[in-house]
N, C-alpha and C positions, 0 to 999 in steps of 0.2 A: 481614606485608606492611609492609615499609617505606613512610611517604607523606611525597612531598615540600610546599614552602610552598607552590611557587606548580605551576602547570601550565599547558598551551597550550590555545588554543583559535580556534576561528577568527568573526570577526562580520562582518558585514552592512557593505559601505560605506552612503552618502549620498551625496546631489546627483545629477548627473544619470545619466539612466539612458541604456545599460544600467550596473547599478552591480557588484560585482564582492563576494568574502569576502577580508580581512587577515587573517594572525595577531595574536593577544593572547595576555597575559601574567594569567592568572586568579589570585584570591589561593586559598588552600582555606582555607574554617572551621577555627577552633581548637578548637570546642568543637562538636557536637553537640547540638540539640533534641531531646525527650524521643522521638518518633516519626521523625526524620533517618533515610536513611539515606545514606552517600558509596560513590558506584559508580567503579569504574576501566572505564573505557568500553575496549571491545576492537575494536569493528564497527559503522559507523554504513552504512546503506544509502540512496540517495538515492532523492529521489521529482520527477516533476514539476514539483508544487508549490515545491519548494526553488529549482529555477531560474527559473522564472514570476517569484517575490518579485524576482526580480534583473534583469527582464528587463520590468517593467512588466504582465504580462500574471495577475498574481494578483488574484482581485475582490477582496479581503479586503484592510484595513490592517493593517499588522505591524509589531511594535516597532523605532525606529531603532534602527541597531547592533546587533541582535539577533543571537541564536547560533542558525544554522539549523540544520534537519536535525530531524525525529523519531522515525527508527528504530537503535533503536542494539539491540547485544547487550553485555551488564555482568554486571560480577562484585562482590559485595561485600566491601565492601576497610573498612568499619566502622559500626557500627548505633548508634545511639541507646540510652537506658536504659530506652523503653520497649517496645522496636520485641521481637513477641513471633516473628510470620512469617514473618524471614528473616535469617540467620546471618548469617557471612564465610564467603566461598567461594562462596554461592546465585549460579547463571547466571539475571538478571533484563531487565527489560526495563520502559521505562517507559511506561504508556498514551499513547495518541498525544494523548488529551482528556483534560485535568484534571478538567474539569468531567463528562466523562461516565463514570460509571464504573457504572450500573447503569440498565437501562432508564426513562426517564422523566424523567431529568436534565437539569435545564433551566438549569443554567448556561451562560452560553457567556462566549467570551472567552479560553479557557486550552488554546489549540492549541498543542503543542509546535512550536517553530523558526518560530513565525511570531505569538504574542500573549504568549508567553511563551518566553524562553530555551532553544534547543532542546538537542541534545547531540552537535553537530560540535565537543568538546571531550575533553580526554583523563581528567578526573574531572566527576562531577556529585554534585549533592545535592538529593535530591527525600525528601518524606512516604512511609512505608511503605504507606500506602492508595491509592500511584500506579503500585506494581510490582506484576508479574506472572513468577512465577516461569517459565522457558522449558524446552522438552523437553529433556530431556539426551543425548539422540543426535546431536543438532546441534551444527554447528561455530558458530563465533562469527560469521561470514560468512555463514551459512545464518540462522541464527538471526535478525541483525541486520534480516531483509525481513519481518518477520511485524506489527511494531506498525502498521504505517501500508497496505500493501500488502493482505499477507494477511488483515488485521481484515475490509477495506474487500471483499476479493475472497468471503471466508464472510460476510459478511451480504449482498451481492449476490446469494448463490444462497440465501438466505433462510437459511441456518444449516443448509442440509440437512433441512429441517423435511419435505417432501416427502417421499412413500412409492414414489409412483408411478414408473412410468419416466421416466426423462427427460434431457432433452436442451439443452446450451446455446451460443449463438453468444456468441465473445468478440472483444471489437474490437480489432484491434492485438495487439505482441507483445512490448509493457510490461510491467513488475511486475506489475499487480497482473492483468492477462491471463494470465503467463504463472503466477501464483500460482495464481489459479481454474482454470488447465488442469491442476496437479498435485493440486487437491481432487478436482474433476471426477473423473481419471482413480482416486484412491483411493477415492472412492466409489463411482463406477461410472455416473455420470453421462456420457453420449457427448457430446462437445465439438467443437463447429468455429470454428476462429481462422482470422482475416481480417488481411491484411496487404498490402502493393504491393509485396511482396518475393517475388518466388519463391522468393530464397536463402534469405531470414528462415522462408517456409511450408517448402522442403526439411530447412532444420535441424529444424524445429519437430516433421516428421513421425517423426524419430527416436527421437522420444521414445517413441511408442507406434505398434502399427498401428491404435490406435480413435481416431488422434488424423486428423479431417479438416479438408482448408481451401480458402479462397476467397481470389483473388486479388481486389481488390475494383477495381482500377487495368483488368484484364484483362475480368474477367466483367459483362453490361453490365447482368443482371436477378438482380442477387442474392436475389431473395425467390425467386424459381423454383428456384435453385439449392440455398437452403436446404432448398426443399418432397422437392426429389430427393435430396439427404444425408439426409433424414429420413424417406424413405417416403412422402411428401405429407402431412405431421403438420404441421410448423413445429417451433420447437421451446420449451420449456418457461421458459426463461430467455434474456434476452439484459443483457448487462452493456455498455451504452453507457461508452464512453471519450471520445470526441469532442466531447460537448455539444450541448446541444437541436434543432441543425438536424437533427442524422437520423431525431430520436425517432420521427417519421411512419412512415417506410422500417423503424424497428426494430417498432413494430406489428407490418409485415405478416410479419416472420418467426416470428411469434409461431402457436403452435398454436391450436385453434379456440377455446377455453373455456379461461381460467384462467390462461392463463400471466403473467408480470412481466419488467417491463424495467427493467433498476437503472441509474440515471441518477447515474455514480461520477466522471465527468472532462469535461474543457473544453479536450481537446486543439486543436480546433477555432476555441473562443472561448465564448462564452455566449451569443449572437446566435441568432436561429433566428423563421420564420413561420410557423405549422402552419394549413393548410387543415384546413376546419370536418369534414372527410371521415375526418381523423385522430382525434379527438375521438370522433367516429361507430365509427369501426374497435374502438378502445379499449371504448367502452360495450359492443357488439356480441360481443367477443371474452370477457366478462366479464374481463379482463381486468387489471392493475396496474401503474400507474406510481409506482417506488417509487425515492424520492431518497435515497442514501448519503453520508453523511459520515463515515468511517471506522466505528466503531462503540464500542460501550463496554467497558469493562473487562471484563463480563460476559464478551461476545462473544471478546474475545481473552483469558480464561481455557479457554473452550469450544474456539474453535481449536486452541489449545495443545493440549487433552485429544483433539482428533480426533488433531493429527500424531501426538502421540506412541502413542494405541493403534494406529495403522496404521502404522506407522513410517516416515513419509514422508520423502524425501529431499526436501532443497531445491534441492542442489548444481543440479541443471538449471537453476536460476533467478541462478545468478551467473555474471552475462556478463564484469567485468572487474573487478579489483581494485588501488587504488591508492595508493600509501604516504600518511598523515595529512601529509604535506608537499604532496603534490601535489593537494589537493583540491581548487583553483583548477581544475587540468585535468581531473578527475574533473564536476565543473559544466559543464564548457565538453563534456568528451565525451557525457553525460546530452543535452545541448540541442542536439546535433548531430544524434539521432536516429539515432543510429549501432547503439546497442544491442540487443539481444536479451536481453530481462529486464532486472535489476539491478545497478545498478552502485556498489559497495561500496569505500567507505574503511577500509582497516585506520588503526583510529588506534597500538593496544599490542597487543605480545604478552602 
C-alpha cells in the first residue's frame, strides 16, 4: 500500500454557533512508535453527538478544531515494531473511549471526536491497545456503526446477560435504536420501537414480523399499549434516547420485578422533574436505572463476537451514504432528523 505525505480531514469551526466542519490538510508521521498503528479510514458513521458539538446542544466541552466523528471502519495500512495483534490488511475499528477499555476504568477525558481527535479523516494513527478487530462479513459501511452506536445499544440490553424471556421498548428510530432492534431480533428478544412516523414504524416493520410499534404522536396512553404488545407483562428493558424527562413514563413500561431502563441519549435535552411517585415505582418494581456511555473495549470485543457468530447483517441500519466531500451535508442531513438509522460517510475505497 502505497501512503501518501499529507491527507484530508475535516475539523470543527469556532466562534459563533451554530458552527459548521472545514477541510484540512493533515501531515502523516514519518516514522512510527513502538505500539503505533496507521489506519486508512474506509467508513466513518455519524452519531448525534457529532452534531450536538456543532449545534450548542452537547453538555460536554470538546477540543477546538477538533476532528469529529467516532465510528469509523479501517484497514491497516502499517504497524509499529512492536505492535504484535494486528497485521496490514486487519479490518479494525477504534474504541469509542480511550480511557475505557476494560470494566472499571476510571479514566475520563479521552472520547473519540469530541476530547480527543476523532476520525472524520482519511488516515489515523492510534496505540494498538485502542483497536478492535471487526467481523469480516461486514461491509465497511456496515461495519463503521458498531464503535459508538452498537457498543452503546449491547450494553443497554445489559450484554444479553439475561436468561429469561424477554422483551424491549426502544425510543426512536436512531442508530443506536435501530442497532438494538437488530440484536434484539438475533437474539430473540421481542422488540417494540416508537417513533411519530408511521412511515419510519411502516419501514421499520419490514424488517421482521416480531418486530412491533407505537406511534407515540398518535397513541395517547403508551404504558397500556405496551402492557397489551406484551400480554400485560411490561417489558424487560427500555433504552431511553430522549433524556430524563420521560424516565417517569419509561418506569411504567417496565415489567413487574426487575427490569432496567438504560438512560443512552438527550435527544430531548437534559432537563427533566421527576415526581416523588416515580422514585416509589422504581423501588417498588425492584427495578434499575442504569446510565450508558457507550461502553468499553470489552463490550465492543464481545459485540463483535455476538454479530459475527450469528451472522448479522447490518445493511438495515444504513439509511444514506455520502461522498467524504460532502460531509458538511451528511451533518446537516443527520440534524434534520430526516433519517431512519445511520447515516455513513464513505471517506476511501
Amino acid at each position: 500500500m502505497t501512503l501518501p505525505e499529507t491527507y484530508k480531514a475535516f475539523r470543527r469551526t469556532t466562534g459563533d454557533l451554530p458552527r459548521t466542519i472545514t477541510p484540512s490538510t493533515e501531515q502523516l508521521p514519518r516514522e512510527l512508535a513502538p505500539h503505533d498503528v496507521l489506519l486508512k479510514i474506509h467508513a466513518v458513521s455519524l452519531n448525534f453527538r457529532d452534531v450536538a458539538m456543532l449545534n450548542g446542544r452537547y453538555p460536554v466541552d470538546v477540543i477546538e478544531r477538533g476532528i469529529p466523528c467516532s465510528d469509523a471502519a479501517a484497514e491497516v495500512a502499517a504497524v509499529g515494531s512492536a505492535v504484535e495483534d494486528f497485521t496490514i490488511g486487519d479490518h479494525v475499528s477504534v474504541n469509542f473511549d480511550l480511557g475505557h477499555l476494560v470494566a472499571g476504568d476510571d479514566e475520563v477525558g479521552r472520547a473519540l471526536g469530541g476530547d480527543v481527535d476523532g476520525v472524520l479523516r482519511e488516515y489515523a494513527v492510534f496505540e494498538d491497545k485502542y483497536l478492535v478487530q471487526l467481523p469480516k462479513h461486514l461491509s465497511w459501511e456496515e461495519a463503521s456503526t458498531i464503535a459508538c452506536a452498537g457498543v452503546t445499544a449491547w450494553t443497554a440490553l445489559d450484554s444479553l446477560k439475561a436468561t429469561s424471556p424477554r422483551s424491549a421498548l426502544l425510543q426512536g428510530t436512531g442508530g443506536v435504536s435501530l442497532f438494538a432492534l437488530l440484536i434484539c431480533l438475533a437474539a430473540g428478544i421481542k422488540p417494540i420501537i416508537t417513533s411519530s412516523s408511521d412511515k419510519k414504524l411502516q419501514d421499520i416493520r419490514k424488517l421482521s414480523p416480531d418486530v412491533q410499534t407505537i406511534n407515540y404522536k398518535t397513541v395517547s396512553d403508551q404504558a397500556s399499549e405496551v402492557k397489551r404488545l406484551t400480554g400485560g407483562k411490561g417489558v424487560d428493558f427500555v433504552i431511553n434516547n430522549t433524556g430524563p424527562a420521560s424516565l417517569p413514563e419509561d418506569i411504567s413500561f417496565l415489567r413487574q420485578r426487575g427490569g432496567i431502563v438504560s438512560l443512552v441519549g438527550f435527544l430531548a435535552g437534559v432537563g427533566g422533574d421527576w415526581h416523588p411517585s416515580a422514585i416509589m415505582a422504581l423501588m417498588a418494581k425492584f427495578a434499575k436505572l442504569k446510565g450508558i456511555s457507550v461502553g468499553s473495549k470489552e463490550d465492543f470485543v464481545e459485540l463483535n463476537q455476538f454479530l459475527a457468530e450469528k451472522k448479522v447483517s447490518l445493511a438495515p441500519l444504513v439509511d444514506k451514504v455520502f461522498t467524504f466531500d460532502e460531509s458538511p451535508a451528511a451533518f446537516d442531513y443527520l440534524y434534520s432528523g430526516s433519517h431512519v438509522g445511520k447515516v455513513i460517510i464513505k471517506v476511501q475505497d
